[in-house]
N, C-alpha and C positions, 0 to 999 in steps of 0.2 A: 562254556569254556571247555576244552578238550583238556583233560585232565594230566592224560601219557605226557601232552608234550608243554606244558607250562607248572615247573615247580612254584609252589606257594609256600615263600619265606616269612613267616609272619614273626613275630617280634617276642614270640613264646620260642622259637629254637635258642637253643646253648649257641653262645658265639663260638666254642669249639665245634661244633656242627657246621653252622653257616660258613664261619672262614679260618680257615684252621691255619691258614698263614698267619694271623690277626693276635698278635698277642695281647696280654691284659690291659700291659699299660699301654698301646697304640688306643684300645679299644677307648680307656681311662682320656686321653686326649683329643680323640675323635669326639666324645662327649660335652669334655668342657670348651671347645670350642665351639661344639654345635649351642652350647647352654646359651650361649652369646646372641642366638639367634632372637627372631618376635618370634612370640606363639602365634601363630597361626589360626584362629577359630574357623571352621567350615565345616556344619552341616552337615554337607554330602562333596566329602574332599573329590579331587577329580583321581583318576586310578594310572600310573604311571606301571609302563612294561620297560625292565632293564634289561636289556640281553649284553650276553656278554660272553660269545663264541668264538675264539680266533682260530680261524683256519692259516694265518701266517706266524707270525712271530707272539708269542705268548707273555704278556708284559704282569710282572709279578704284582701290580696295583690294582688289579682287576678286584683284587678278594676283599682290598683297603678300600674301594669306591664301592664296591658293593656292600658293603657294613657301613662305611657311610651314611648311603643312600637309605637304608635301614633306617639307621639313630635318624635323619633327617627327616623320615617321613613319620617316624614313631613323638620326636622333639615338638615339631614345629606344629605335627595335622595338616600341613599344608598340601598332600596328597597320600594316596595308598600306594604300596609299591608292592609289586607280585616281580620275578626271576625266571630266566631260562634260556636255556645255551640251544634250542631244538629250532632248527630252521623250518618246521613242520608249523612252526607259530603263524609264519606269514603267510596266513589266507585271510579272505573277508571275515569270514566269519568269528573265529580268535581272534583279533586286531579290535574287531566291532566293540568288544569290551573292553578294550583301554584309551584313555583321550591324549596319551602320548607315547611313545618307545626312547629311552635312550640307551644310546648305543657305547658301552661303558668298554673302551680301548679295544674291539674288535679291530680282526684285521684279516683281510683276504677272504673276504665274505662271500659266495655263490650265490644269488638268488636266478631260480627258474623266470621263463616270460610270466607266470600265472603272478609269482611270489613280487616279480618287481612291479606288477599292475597294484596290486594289492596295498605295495609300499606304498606307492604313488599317490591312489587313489586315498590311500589314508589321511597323509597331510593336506593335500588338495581339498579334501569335503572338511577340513575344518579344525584339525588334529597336529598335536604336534610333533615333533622330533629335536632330539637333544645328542649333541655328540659330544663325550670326552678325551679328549687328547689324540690316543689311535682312532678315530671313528673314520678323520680324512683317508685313514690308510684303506678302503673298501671302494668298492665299486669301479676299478680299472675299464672295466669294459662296458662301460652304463653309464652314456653320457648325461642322460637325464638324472640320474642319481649323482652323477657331478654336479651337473649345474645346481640343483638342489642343493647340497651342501657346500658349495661354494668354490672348490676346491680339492685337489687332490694332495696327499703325501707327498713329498719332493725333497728329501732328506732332513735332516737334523744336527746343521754345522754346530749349533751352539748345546753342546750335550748335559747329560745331568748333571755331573761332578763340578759343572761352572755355574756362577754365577751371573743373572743376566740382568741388563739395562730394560725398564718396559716403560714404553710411553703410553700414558692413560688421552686416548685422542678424542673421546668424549666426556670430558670432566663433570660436567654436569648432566647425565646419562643417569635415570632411573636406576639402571642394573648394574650401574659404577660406580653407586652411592657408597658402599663400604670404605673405597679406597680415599675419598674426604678430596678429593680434586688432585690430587697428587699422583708424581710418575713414582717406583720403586723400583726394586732389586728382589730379583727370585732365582730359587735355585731350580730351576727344574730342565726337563728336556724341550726345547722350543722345536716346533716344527716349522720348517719353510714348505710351503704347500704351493702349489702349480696351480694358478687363479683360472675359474670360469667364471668371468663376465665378475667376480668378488665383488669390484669398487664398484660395477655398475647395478647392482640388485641387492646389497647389502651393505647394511649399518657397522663398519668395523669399530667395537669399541673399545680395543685393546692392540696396542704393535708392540714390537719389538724396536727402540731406541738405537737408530740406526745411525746416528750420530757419534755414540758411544765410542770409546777406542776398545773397551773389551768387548763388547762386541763383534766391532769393525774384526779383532785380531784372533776369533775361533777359527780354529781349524775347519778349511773347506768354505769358507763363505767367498762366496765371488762379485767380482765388482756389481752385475747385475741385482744383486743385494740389497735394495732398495725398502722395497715394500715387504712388512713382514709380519701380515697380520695375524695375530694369536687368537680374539675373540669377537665375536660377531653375531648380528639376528637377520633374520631374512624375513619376509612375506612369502609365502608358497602357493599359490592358489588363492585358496578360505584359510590355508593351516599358518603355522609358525616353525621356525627353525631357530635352536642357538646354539653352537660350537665354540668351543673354548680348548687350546692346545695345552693347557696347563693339566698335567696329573700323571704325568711319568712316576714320579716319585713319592713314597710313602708319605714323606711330611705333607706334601701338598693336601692331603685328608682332614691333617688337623689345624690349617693357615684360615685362621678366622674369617678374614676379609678375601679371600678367593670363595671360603666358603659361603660367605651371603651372596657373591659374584653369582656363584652357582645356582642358589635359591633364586633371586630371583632372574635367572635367566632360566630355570624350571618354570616358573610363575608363567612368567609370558610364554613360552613354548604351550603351556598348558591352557593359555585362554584368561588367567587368572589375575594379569595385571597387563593396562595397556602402556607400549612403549614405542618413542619414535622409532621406524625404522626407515625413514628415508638414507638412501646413500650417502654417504660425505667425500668428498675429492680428496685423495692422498695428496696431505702438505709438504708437496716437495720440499718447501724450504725448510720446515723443523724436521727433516731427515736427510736432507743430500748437502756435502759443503762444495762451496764454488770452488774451493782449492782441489777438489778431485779432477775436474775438469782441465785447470792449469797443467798440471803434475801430466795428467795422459796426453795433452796437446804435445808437450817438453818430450812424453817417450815416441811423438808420432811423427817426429820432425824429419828423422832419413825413412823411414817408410819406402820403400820400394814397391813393385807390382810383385806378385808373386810369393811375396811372404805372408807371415802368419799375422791374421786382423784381430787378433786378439784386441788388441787395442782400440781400435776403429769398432769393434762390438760394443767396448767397455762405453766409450762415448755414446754410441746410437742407444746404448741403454739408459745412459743419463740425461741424454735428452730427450727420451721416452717417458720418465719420471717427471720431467722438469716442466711437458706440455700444458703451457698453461699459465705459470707462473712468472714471477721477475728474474727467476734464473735462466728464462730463455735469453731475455734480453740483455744478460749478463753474458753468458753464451754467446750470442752473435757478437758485441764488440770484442771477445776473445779471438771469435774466428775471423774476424777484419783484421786483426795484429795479426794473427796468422799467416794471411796470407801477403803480409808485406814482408812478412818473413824471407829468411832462407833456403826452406821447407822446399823437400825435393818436390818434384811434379805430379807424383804419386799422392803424396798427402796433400796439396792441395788440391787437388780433385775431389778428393773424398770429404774436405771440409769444403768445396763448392756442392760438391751433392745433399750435404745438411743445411746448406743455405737455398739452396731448391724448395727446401721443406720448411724450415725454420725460418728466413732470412725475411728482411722486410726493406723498406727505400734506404735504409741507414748504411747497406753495406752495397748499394749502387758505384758507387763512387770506387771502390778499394776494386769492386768486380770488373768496371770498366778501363782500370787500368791492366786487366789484362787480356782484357781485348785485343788490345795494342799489340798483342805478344803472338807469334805463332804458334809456340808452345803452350799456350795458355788461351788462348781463342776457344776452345771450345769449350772447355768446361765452366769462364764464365757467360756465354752464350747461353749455354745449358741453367745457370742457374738464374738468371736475368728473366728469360724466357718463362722460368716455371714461379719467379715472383709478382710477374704480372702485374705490375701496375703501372700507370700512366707518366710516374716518373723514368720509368724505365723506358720510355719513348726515344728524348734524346739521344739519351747515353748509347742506344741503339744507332741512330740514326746518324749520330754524329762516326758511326764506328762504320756505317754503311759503304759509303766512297772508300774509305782507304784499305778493307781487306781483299782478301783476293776472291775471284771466283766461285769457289766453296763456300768462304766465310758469307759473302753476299746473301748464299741463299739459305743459311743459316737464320741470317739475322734477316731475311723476308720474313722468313717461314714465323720468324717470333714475331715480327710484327703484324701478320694477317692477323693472329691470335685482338688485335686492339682494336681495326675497326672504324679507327676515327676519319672526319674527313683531313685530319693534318696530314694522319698518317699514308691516306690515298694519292692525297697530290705527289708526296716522295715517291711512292712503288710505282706512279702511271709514268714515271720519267723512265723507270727500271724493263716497262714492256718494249721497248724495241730496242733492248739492249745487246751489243753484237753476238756474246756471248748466249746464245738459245739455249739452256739451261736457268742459268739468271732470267733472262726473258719469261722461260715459262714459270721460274717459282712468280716472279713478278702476278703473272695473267693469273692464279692459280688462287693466292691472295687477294686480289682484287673483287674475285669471281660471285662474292656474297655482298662488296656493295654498290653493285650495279646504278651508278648515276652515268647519267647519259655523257658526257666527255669519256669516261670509260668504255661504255657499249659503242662508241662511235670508232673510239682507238682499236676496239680489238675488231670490229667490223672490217677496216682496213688492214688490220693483218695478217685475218682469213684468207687474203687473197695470194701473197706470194710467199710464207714462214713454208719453214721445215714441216717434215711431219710431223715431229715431238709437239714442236710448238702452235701448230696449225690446230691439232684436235686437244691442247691446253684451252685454245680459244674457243673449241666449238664445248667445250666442256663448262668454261667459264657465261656462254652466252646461252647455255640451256639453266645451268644455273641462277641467273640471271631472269630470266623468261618464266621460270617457277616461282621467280621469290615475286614478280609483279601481278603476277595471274590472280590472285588475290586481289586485288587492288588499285591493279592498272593494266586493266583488260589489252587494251591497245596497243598499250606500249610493250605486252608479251609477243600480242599476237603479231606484231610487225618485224619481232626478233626469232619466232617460230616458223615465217614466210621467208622471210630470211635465209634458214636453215634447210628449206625444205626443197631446195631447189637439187636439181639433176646431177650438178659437176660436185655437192656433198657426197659425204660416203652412207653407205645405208642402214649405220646403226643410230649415225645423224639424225637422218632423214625420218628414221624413224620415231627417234625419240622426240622431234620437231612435231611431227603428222600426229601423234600422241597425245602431246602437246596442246595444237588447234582441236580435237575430237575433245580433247575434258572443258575447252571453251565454248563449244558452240551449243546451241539452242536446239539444234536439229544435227546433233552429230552422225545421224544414220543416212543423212543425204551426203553429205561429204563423203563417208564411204564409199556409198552407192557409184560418187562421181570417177572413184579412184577404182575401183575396183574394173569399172566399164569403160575404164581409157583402155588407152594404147602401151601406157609403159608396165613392161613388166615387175619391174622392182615397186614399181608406186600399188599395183593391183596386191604383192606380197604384205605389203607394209599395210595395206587397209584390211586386205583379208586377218590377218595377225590380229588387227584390233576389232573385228567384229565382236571376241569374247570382250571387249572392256565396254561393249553398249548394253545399259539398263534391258531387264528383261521384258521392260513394258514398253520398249521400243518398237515402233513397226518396221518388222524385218523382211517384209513381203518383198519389196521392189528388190532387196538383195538376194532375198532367195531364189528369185525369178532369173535373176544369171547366171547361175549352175551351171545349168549344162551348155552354157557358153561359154565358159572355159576350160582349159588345158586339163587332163586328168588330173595331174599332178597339185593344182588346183583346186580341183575338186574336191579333192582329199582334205587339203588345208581348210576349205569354207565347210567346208561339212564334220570338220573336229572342231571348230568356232564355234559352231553352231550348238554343241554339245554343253550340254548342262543350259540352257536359255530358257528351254521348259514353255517355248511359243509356239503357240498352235498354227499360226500361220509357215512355220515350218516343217510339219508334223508330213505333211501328204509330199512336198517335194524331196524331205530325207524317202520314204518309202518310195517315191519313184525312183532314186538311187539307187536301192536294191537288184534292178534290174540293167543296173551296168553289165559290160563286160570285163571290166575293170575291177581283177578283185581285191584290189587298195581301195577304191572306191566304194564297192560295195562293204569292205569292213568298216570304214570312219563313218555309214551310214550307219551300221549297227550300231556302233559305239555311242552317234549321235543321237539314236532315239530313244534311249535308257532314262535318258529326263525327259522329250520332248514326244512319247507317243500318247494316245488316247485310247479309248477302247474299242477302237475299228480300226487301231495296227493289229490288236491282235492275230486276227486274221491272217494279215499279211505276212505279220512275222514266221507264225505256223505253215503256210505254205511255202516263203522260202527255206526256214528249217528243215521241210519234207523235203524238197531237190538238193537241200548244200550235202557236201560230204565233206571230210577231213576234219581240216581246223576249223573252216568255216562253222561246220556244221555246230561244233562246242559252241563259237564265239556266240551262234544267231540262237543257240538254243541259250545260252547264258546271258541273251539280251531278254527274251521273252519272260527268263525267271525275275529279272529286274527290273521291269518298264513300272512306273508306278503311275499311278495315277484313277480318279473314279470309275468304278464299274468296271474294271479288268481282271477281276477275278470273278465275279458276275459274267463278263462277257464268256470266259473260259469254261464256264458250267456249262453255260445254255450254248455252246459251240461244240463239245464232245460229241452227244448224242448225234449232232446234225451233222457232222461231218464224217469223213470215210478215208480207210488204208493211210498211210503214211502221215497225212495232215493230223487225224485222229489222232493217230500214236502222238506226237509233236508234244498237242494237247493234253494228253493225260501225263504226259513224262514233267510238263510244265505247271502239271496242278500239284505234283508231287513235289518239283521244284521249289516253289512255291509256298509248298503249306497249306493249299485250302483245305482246311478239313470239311467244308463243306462239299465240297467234291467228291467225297466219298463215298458217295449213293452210287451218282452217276458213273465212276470208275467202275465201282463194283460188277455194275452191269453187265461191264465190256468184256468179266474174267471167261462170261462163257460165250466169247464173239469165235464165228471159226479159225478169225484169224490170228495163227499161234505167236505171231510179234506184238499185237496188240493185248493179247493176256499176259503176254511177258510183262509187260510193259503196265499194263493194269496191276498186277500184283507187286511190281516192285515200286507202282507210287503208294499204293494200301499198306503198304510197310512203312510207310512217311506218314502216312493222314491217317487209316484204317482207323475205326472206335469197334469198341467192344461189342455192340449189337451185329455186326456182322461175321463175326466167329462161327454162329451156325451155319451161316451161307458156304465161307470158305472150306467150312471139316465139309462138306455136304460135296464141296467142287473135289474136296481131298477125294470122296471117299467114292467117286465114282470116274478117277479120275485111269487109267489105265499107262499114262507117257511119266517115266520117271523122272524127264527134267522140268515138265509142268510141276511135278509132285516136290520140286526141290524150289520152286518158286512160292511154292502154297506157302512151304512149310517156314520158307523167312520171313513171309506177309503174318501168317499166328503167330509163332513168336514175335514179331516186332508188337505186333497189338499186344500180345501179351503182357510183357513186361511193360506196358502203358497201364494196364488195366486192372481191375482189383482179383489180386492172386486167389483167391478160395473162389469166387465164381466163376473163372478162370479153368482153374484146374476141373469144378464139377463140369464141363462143356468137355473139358478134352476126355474125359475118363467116361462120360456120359456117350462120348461119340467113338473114341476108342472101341464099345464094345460091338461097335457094329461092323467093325473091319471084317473084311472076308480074306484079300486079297493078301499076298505077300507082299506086294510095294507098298499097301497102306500102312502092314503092320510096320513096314520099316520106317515109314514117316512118321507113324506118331511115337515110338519108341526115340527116333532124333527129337521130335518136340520137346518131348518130356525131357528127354537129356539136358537139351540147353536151357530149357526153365526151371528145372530140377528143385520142383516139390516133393517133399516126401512123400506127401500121398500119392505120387507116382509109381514108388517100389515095389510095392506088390506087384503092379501088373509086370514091369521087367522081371521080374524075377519068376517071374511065373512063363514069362516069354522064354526064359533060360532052359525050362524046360519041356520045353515045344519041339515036337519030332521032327518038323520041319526045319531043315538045317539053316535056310535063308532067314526065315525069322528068329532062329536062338544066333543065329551071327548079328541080326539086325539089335537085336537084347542085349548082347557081349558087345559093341560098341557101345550103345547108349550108358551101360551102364559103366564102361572105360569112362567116358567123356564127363560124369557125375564128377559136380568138382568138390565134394566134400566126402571126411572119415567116413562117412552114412555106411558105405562100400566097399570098406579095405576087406573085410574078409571074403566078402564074393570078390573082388581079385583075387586075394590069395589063393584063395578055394578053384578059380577060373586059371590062372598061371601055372597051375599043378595040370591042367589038360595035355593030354596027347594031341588034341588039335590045333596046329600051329599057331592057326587065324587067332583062334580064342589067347591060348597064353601070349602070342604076342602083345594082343590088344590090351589086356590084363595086366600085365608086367610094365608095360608102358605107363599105363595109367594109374598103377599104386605107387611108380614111382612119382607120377607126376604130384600127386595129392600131399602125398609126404614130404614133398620139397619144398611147396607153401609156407611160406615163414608164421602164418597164426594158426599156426596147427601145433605144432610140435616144437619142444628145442632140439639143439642139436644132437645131447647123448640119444633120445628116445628117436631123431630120424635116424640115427646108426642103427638102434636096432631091429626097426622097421628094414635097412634097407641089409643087413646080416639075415633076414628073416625070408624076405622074397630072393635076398641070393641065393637061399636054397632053391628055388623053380628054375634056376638058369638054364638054358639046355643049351646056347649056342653061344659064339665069341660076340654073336652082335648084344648077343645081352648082357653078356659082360661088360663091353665096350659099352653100353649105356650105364650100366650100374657104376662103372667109375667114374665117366662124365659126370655124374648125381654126386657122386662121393668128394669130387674135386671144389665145388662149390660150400663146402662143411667147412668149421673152423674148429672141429673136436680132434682131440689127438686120438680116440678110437677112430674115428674115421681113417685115418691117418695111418693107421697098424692095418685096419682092414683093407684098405687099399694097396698094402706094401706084400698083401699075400698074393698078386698077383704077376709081381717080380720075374718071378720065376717060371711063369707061363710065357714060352715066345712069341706066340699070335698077341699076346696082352702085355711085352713088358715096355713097351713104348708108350700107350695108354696110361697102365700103372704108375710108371716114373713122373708123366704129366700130373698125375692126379694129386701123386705125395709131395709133389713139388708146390702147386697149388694151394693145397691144404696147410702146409707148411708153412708160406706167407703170410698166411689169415689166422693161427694158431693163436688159442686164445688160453693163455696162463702158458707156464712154465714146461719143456718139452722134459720126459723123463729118459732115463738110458736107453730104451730099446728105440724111441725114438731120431737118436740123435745116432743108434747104430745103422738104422733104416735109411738116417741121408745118407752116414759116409760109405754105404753100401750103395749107394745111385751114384755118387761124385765119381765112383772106382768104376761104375759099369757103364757107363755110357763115354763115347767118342764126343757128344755131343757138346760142343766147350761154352754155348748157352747155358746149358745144363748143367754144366759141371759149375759155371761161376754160379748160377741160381743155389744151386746146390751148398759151394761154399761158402757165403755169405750166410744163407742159414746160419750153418754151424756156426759161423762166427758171432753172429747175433744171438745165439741160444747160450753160449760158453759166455758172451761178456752178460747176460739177463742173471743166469745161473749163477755168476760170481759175483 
């Protein structure tokens, strides 16, 4: 147990110590009510953590529940209790020592991702948690910690000063034993809390009497007011949860029977006693009166569109409460009087959209009478339709003949929903009805129960209807043709030949030909047949479905007609073809290659990425050598994807044996690729004469290269004479490098370093060393620093610029102070770059790093970079130093950007000279960007400051 951050209140401190709010006699009645309590006998009590932090509203009971808990654990034995307010508690390891936390009126609690795991995983492995009163008020932004505890804070209508109504909803409840089966009266602060999943995950075994009129009549309770649960247990995982809203107020400490509520809702939190916690369903009826419902019908009766739903809320929330119970069905013959009512048009809509939802055959009859109505036609439509039952047939039916147009296909559309054969004889009267709207909801409804007087009626429709109505029918008889394909082979396929004919249209046609191919035995012949007609659209529509034929199809006989048709064609059968992964197409995609056609030749690439073996290889690599452009990406981007046995195998044993351009292909695609086993044979190639092919070698040895070849490459470095070979080497070692183990690494390059003669070597391995930047590197740069040879102390002074750690700031510094340009620039650049790093330095110490190299400035461009640096700070030194620059003309435009910059990002309170510094930019620039960036500052600095 970490000591700093959990106080140990043991029951030897002075109650003036512990709760210095706590006077004698609170102390004196806290006692003899606990005395009330069983002694508790346990061995090895379980050990409870109280914390009791609030980051919100600070409630003065905190010091009364915590002395409490005290006497409670010292009275009963029924557990140890340890204290502390340190959010440093909630890690595994602290936590591990206690078998529950309660959380005693916190509020507006922060835990980190680490601390909310830690909660989590607490009660979850088996532990428990205990909330009083404030506990709901935490975890705003932690839904998991919501659902957890059940609920959220959500105000406090009924406050301390009153007296409140509470119903005991589990009378015979273990941890409700105190209260003898009875509801009471308490004075305390109740909370209404904002439910997650409450009634569905947890045992509520205390509300608030919502029935009550004092209740009903606190300030702020709103009709929605229903359910108001004050105490509860949960299951959590393994763990336990209990929450109880009662303990706003001091007396609540010393209320005997809340306090064994307590205990044993400790108990079970803590593992110590078992208790049902199944769910229980809120008893609407012992909380809601039917006369509310009346009362808000009587204020809903002029209701207009456009005003305020107050009202219409109040309802949707009581019948939200009510689901379930005999006050729905109380409810519905209300809204049947309702609507024979008065009641403008507006509220009886709104009571037809709750019979949508609520309504059952009982209020058919009141809805069908306003059917009859124009003005009322839709909305019982609408509610008929979402009641859905079979009585609801007629009263439809009978409403069908005599609406108009609209209404007709209203009251289709409700009927497709039925399905029966009654209801199909009525709609098949409705398909060639004059009006082609009607007609099609008719054909539309029908279209799922395809019996043959149906399929026959709409077969003859096909032939002279509208258009709307014509592909209603062809929509209805593919429909139709799927639902039998299942189960009545024949009688699809006779509805699929059917459709499949010339004078259809071609998304028909197609979906027909689709159709016949998932029924046949040999679907890859039918293709074949269509594909090698005459008609073009029929050849389109089979090509299309070549991708829906099994890949163990035999696709030879269609592949064999390729290049008997159209390019454009071409193309289409040869992306079908793609992803089939059949060998029987493997060799006619690679004679594609050799189109002229270069649409064709790419849907060939495309196609062999699943479909080649290990003697496209070849082929792909020699067309890769002749493509150029895009082509040349695409085909090289096939060869890195072809999958399949022996293709990387085949690409080994093909390097060595191959020559000029093909060769390159190969080694660019072992790279590609991955093989690391290719890296022998790459190797090889670095010392071929031909200089694309080492290109090309060393930049796939940067992808594959292993560690044993480092001597080869320092050996090609070190005899290597052409400076851009020498810039290929040097990516190929580093990339192996930082692959490979850095100390043996390093002894290779320092071992081979010493053999450098040449100036271009030494420049390469001083870049090595830079970008891999070992420290046992620095001796040798800095020993390079001072080498007479001017190419190599410049090749030293970059390397050791481009070090990207402190290792070097003072050789900058030391190099920035140079007469020679190269070096201080390279120098200056690069300390600044190091000290800009955010895990390097804060911001005071990068200010005085970069006051430090502004002494070595020598020209405006390093100025202009020091404030570029400077503008990215959020120190208000930065801030001053940058504002010395003002006053320089070549720099006051850079300057102004800088202070402006800095100023936005300014972290703590800006001081006088500061805010003298803006209103000196706001005055000197024309710039009216400027100046507003400027004034707002100030204004946000004057309202911080005040």
């Amino acid at each position: 147990m970490n000591k700093i951050i959990v106080v140990l209140l043991t029951i030897t401190f002075s109650a003036g110590i512990l709760c210095a709010q706590v006077g004698h006699n609170e102390i004196i009645k806290i006692e003899n009510a606990l005395a009330q309590l069983p002694n508790i006998s346990n061995d090895s009590p379980k050990k409870l953590l109280v914390f009791s932090l609030s980051k919100g509203y600070k409630h003065q009971a905190i010091d009364y529940a915590d002395k409490m808990l005290q006497i409670m654990a010292d009275k009963t034995g029924a557990f140890d209790v340890e204290f502390s307010k340190d959010m440093q508690i909630f890690n595994e390891t602290d936590l591990d020592a206690f078998d529950g936390i309660l959380f005693n009126n916190t509020t507006d609690l922060e835990f980190s991702e680490e601390q909310r795991k830690s909660l989590l995983d607490f009660i979850k492995n088996g532990k428990g948690i205990i909330g009083i009163h404030a506990a709901t008020d935490n975890f705003k932004n932690w839904p998991d910690a919501l659902e957890m505890m059940g609920g959220v804070f959500d105000g406090h209508p009924w406050g301390s000063s009153g007296t409140w109504a509470v119903k005991n909803t589990d009378p015979e409840h273990i941890i409700n034993k105190s209260f003898n089966g009875r509801d009471f009266r308490v004075s305390d602060e109740i909370y209404r809390v904002k439910p997650f999943n409450l009634r569905k995950n947890s045992r509520v075994l205390l509300a608030l009497d919502m029935k009550d009129k004092t209740n009903l009549a606190a300030d702020g309770v709103l009709a929605t007011d229903k359910d108001i649960p004050i105490s509860w247990i949960r299951k959590f995982g393994k763990g336990r949860l209990f929450y109880c809203s009662f303990g706003h107020n001091a007396d609540i400490y010393w209320n005997e029977q809340i306090l064994a509520h307590y205990l044993s809702g400790i108990r079970f939190a803590l593992g110590e006693i078992d208790a049902e916690t199944e769910p229980l369903p809120f008893d609407a009826k012992s909380q809601i009166n039917p006369d509310e419902l009346r009362n808000y019908l009587d204020q809903s009766k002029d209701y207009e569109y456009g005003q305020s739903k107050a009202i219409q809320n109040n309802i949707t929330a009581y019948l939200r409460y009510s689901a379930g119970s005999d006050l729905i069905v109380n409810a519905e013959n209300q809204f049947i009087g309702f609507l024979k009512s008065d009641a403008s048009l507006a509220a009886k809509q709104f009571i037809c959209e709750q019979l949508s939802i609520y309504g059952t055959t009982k209020s058919l009859p009141a809805l069908s009478e306003l059917l009859n109505k124009d003005e009322t036609f839709e909305m019982a439509v609408f509610a008929i339709d979402r009641i859905g039952s079979e009585d609801a047939v007629p009263v439809l039916v009978n409403a069908l003949d005599k609406g108009s147009a609209v209404q007709q296909i209203a009251i289709i559309n409700a009927l497709s929903k039925v399905g029966s054969e009654e209801v199909n004889k009525v709609l098949l009267k409705y398909v060639d009805n004059k009006n082609e709207n009607v007609s099609t909801a008719a054909i539309n409804a029908l279209a799922l129960s395809c019996n043959p007087e149906f399929i026959q009626t709409l077969q003859l429709e096909s032939d002279d209807s509208g258009v709307e109505k014509k592909y209603a029918v062809y929509d209805a008889l593919l429909k139709c043709a799927s639902t039998k394909s299942s189960n009545e082979k024949d009688s699809a396929l006779k509805i699929y030949n059917r459709l499949i004919s010339s004078g259809n249209p071609y998304n028909v046609r197609f979906a027909a030909f689709q159709g016949i191919v998932m029924l046949a035995d040999h679907p890859e012949k039918l293709i074949y047949e269509k594909i090698n007609g005459s008609n073009e659209d029929d050849r389109r529509i089979a090509i299309q479905l070549v991708n829906s034929l099994d890949k163990k199809a035999d696709l030879s006989s269609i592949a064999s007609l390729l290049f008997s048709l159209p390019e454009i064609e071409q193309v289409q059968l040869l992306a079908a073809f793609k992803g089939k992964n059949n060998s029987a197409l493997t060799r006619v995609i690679e004679k594609a290659l050799q189109s002229k056609n270069a649409a064709v030749r790419e849907s060939a690439l495309k196609s062999l990425v699943e479909n080649a073996d290990k003697n496209s290889v070849k082929v792909l690599a020699e067309f890769c050598a002749q493509a150029d452009g895009d082509e040349k990406e695409i085909s090289r981007e096939t060869l890195s994807l072809i999958d399949g046995a022996g293709i990387d195998q085949e690409i080994i044993k093909l390097i060595p044996e191959s020559a000029g351009k093909i060769k390159n292909e190969l080694i660019i695609a072992a790279g590609q690729r991955q093989i690391s086993e290719a890296a022998d044979v790459v190797f090889n190639e670095t010392v071929n004469p031909d200089p694309l092919l080492r290109k090309s070698a060393y930049g796939t040895l940067a992808v594959i290269g292993k560690q044993e070849l480092l001597n080869g490459l320092f050996q090609n470095l070190l005899e290597s004479d052409d400076e851009s070979q020498n810039q290929e080497i040097e990516k190929a070692i580093v990339a192996i490098a930082v692959r490979s183990d850095v100390e043996e690494t390093s002894q290779v390059i320092l071992k081979k370093f010493s053999l450098a003669k040449k100036n271009l070597t030494f420049n390469s391995f001083f870049s090595i060393m830079s970008q891999i930047a070992n420290e046992e590197f620095l001796p040798a740069i800095r020993l390079g620093l001072k080498n007479p040879e001017n190419e190599i102390k410049t090749s030293a002074v970059r390397a050791i610029s481009g070090w990207p750690n402190i290792e070097v700031l003072d050789d900058l510094y030391n190099l920035s102070n140079s007469n020679n340009k190269i070096y201080h620039t390279l120098a200056f650049r690069g300390y600044l770059r190091i000290i800009q790093q955010d895990n390097f330095f804060p911001d005071s110490e990068k200010n005085a790093h970069m006051r430090k190299i502004a002494e070595t400035a020598k020209d405006n461009s390093d100025f202009q970079l020091l404030l570029s640096n400077l503008s990215k700070s959020s120190d208000l030194n930065a801030l001053k130093m940058a504002s010395l620059y003002l006053e320089k003309p070549q720099l006051e435009e850079s300057a102004i950007v800088s202070v402006i910059a800095i100023g936005e990002k300014l972290q703590g309170p800006p001081d006088e000279e500061a805010v003298m510094i803006m209103e000196k930019i706001s005055k000197k620039t024309d710039d009216q960007n400027i100046v507003k960036k400027s004034t707002d500052l100030l204004k946000k600095w004057r309202e911080k400051n005040n």
